[in-house]
GUBA-924329 format. One line per field, with one value per residue (C-alpha): residue number from 0; x, y, z; chain. Coordinates in nm, 2 decimals. Each point is the difference from the previous one (the first is absolute). Layout:
# residues N
resi [NUM,...]
px [X,...]
py [Y,...]
pz [Z,...]
chain [A,...]
This chain:
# residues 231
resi [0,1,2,3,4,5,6,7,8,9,10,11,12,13,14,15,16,17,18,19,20,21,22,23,24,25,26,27,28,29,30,31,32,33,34,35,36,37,38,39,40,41,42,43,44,45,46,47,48,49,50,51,52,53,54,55,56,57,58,59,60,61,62,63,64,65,66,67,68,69,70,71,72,73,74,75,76,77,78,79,80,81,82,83,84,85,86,87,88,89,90,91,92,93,94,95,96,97,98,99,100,101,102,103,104,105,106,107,108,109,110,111,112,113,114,115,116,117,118,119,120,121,122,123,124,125,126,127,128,129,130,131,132,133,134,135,136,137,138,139,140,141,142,143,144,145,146,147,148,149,150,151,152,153,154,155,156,157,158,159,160,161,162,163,164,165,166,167,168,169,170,171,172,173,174,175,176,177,178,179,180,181,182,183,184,185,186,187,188,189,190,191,192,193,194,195,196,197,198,199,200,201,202,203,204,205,206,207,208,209,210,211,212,213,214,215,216,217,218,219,220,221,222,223,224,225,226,227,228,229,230]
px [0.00,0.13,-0.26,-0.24,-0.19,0.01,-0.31,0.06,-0.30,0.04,-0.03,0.24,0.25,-0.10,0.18,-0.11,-0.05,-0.34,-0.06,0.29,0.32,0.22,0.31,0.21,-0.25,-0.02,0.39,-0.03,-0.21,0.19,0.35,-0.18,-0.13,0.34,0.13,-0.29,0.11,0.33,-0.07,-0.19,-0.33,-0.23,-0.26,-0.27,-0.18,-0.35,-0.07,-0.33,-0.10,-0.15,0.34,-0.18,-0.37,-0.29,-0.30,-0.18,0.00,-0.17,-0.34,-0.01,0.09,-0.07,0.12,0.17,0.17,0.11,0.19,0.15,0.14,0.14,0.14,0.20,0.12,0.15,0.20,0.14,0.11,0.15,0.17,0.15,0.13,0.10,0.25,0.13,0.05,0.21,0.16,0.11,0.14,-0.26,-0.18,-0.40,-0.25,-0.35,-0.31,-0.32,-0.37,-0.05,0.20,0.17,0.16,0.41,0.03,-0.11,-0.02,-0.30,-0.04,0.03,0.11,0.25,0.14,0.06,0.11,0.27,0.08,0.02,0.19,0.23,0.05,-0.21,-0.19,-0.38,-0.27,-0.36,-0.20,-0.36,-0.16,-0.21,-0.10,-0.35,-0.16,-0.19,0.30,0.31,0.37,-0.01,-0.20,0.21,0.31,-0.10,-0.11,0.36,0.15,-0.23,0.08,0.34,0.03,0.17,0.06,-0.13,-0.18,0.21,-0.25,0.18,-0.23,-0.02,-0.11,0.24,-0.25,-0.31,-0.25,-0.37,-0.08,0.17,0.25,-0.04,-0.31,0.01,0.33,-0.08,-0.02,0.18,0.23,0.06,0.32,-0.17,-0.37,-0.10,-0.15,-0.35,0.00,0.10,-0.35,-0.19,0.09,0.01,0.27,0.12,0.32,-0.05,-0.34,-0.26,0.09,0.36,-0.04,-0.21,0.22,0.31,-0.24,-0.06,0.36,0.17,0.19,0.15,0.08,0.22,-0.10,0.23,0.07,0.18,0.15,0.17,0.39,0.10,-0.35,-0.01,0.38,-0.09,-0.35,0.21,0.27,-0.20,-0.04,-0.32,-0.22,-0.33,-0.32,0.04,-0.29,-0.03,-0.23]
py [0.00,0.36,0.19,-0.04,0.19,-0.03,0.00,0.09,-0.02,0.30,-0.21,-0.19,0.32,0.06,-0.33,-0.11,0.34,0.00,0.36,0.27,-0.09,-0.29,0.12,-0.29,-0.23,0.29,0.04,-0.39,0.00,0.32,-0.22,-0.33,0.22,0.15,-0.35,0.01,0.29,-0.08,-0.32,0.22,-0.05,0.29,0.07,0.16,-0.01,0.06,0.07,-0.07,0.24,-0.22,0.09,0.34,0.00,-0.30,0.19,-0.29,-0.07,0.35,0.06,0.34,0.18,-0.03,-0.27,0.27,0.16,-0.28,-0.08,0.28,0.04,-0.38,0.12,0.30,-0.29,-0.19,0.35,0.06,-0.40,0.05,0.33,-0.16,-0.36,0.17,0.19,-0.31,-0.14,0.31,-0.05,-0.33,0.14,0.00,0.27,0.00,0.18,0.00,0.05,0.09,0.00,0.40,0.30,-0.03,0.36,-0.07,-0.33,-0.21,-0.05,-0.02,-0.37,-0.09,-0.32,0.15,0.20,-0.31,-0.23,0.28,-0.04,-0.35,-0.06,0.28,-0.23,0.19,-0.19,0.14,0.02,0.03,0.19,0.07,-0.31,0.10,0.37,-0.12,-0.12,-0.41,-0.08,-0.20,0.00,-0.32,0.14,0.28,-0.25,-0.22,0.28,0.17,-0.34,-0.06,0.33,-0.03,-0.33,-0.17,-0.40,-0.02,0.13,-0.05,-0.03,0.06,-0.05,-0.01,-0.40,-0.25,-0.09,-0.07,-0.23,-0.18,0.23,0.23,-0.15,0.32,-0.18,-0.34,-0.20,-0.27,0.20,-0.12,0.17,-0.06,0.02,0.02,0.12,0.15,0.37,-0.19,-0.20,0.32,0.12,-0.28,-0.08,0.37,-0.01,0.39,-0.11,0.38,0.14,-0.12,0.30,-0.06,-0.33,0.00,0.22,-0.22,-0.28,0.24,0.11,-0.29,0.12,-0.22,0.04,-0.15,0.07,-0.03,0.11,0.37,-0.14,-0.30,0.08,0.08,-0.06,0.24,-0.13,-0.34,0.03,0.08,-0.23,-0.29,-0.07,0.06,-0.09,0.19,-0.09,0.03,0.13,-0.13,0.16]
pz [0.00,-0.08,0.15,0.24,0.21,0.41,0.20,0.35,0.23,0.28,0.29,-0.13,-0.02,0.36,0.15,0.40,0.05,-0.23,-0.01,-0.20,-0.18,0.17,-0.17,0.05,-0.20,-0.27,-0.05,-0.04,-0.27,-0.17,0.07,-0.19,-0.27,-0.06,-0.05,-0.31,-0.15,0.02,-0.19,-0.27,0.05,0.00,0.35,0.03,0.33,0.16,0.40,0.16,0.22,0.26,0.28,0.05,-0.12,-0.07,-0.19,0.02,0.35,0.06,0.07,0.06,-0.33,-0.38,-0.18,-0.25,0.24,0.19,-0.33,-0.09,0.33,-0.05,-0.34,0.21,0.26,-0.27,-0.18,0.37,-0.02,-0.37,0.09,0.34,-0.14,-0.32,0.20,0.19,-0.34,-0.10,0.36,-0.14,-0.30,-0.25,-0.24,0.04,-0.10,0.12,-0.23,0.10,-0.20,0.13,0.06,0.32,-0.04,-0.01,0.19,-0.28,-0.35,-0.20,-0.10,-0.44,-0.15,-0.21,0.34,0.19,-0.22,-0.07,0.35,0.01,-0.30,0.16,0.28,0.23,0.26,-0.05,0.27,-0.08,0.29,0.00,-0.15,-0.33,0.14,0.09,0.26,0.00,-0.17,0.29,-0.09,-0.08,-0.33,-0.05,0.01,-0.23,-0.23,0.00,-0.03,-0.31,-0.10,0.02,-0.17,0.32,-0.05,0.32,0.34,0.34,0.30,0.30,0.30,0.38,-0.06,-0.22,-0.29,-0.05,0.21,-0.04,0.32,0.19,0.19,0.28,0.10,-0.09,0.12,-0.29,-0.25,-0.31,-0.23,-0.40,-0.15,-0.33,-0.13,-0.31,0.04,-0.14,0.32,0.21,-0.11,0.02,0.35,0.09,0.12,0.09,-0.12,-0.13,-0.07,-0.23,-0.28,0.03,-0.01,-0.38,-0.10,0.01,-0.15,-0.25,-0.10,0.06,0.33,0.19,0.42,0.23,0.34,0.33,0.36,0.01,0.31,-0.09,-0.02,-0.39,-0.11,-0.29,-0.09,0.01,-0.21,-0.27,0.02,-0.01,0.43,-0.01,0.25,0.01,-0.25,-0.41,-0.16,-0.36,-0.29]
chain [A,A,A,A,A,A,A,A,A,A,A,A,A,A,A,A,A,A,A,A,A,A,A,A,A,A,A,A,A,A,A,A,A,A,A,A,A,A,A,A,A,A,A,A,A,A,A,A,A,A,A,A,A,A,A,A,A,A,A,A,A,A,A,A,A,A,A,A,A,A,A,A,A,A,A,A,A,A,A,A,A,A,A,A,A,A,A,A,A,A,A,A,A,A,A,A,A,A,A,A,A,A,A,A,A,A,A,A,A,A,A,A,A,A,A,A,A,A,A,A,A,A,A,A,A,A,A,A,A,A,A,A,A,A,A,A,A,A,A,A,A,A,A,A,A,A,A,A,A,A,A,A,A,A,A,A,A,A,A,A,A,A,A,A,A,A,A,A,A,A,A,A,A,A,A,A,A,A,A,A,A,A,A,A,A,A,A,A,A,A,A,A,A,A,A,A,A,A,A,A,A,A,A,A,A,A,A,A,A,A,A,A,A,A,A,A,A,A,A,A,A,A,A,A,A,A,A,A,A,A,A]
């Protein structure tokens, strides 16, 4: 694979500490990315939100605006990991669907792809711009978009399971199920919309745990250990 694009769920980013940054686990992924880049392939990366805000575990405000300020928690995500990656020694860039004033830069295919093929790391904050739509959507759009050979799902979990394994101790985890399945089974492997719409263009995912030492490295070297997701 030469380019891919990372999905990092927030909590994920946030470590044992659950809420904020846990900036050793950051600078971990940023160290196992640079070891990508290095190797010449091009990353672009996504960040859930879910470290600072959960719209939709709110019952007090409209759904829209419970969104858009989910698609603000995940620019303040982009624009903190995207300078741990620079920390670490890498160029990034971080594209949003709407005029952040001068923190980011307005999101086009032909933009970022210049950035990638300039060996720039790329982050994609605030999902698709509008609300009903999760970051799992946006980042399978902008991998779509993109043209990545691939979706990287890093997760708080290893893979994917028949139930959720937070509640059920026998819950039972695939190393290998087609996207079709996925939807079948509703899974939540991702949501229902990001889900038809790797069906539909043919993406594939692999999806691991964030946590698991050199999980990123080892997903592209061929250690992997999470759940493949076929089309």
């Amino acid at each position: 694979m030469k380019r891919v694009l990372l999905k990092l769920s927030g909590e994920a980013l946030a470590g044992n500490k659950k809420m904020g940054f846990d900036e050793a686990t950051c600078l971990g992924v940023a160290k196992q990315v640079k070891q990508l880049v290095d190797d010449g392939v091009q990353v672009a990366i996504v960040t859930g939100g879910g470290n600072f805000w959960r719209g939709r575990d709110s019952e007090t405000i409209d759904r829209v605006k419970a969104d858009q300020i989910g698609m603000l928690a995940t620019v303040m995500n982009c624009m903190y990991v995207s300078d741990v990656f620079r920390f670490a020694g890498m160029e990034t860039e971080v594209f949003t669907p709407f005029v952040c004033g001068a923190f980011t830069t307005l999101f086009s295919k032909d933009a970022a792809v210049h950035a990638l093929n300039g060996g720039k790391v790329i982050f994609f904050a605030g999902g698709t711009g509008h609300p009903y739509f999760s970051t799992d959507t946006g980042a399978v759009l902008h991998a779509i978009e993109i043209e990545a050979d691939a979706m990287l799902l890093a997760k708080a979990i290893d893979g994917i399971y028949d139930s959720d394994p937070k509640v059920n101790p026998e819950a039972k985890k695939y190393d290998e199920i087609s996207i079709q399945d996925v939807i079948d089974k509703k899974l939540k492997a991702v949501d229902l919309t990001a889900s038809i719409m790797c069906l539909e263009n043919k993406m594939p995912m692999l999806v691991f745990g964030l946590n698991e030492e050199n999980s990123i490295v080892n997903t592209m070297s061929g250690k992997f250990t999470g759940t493949k997701v076929t089309v």
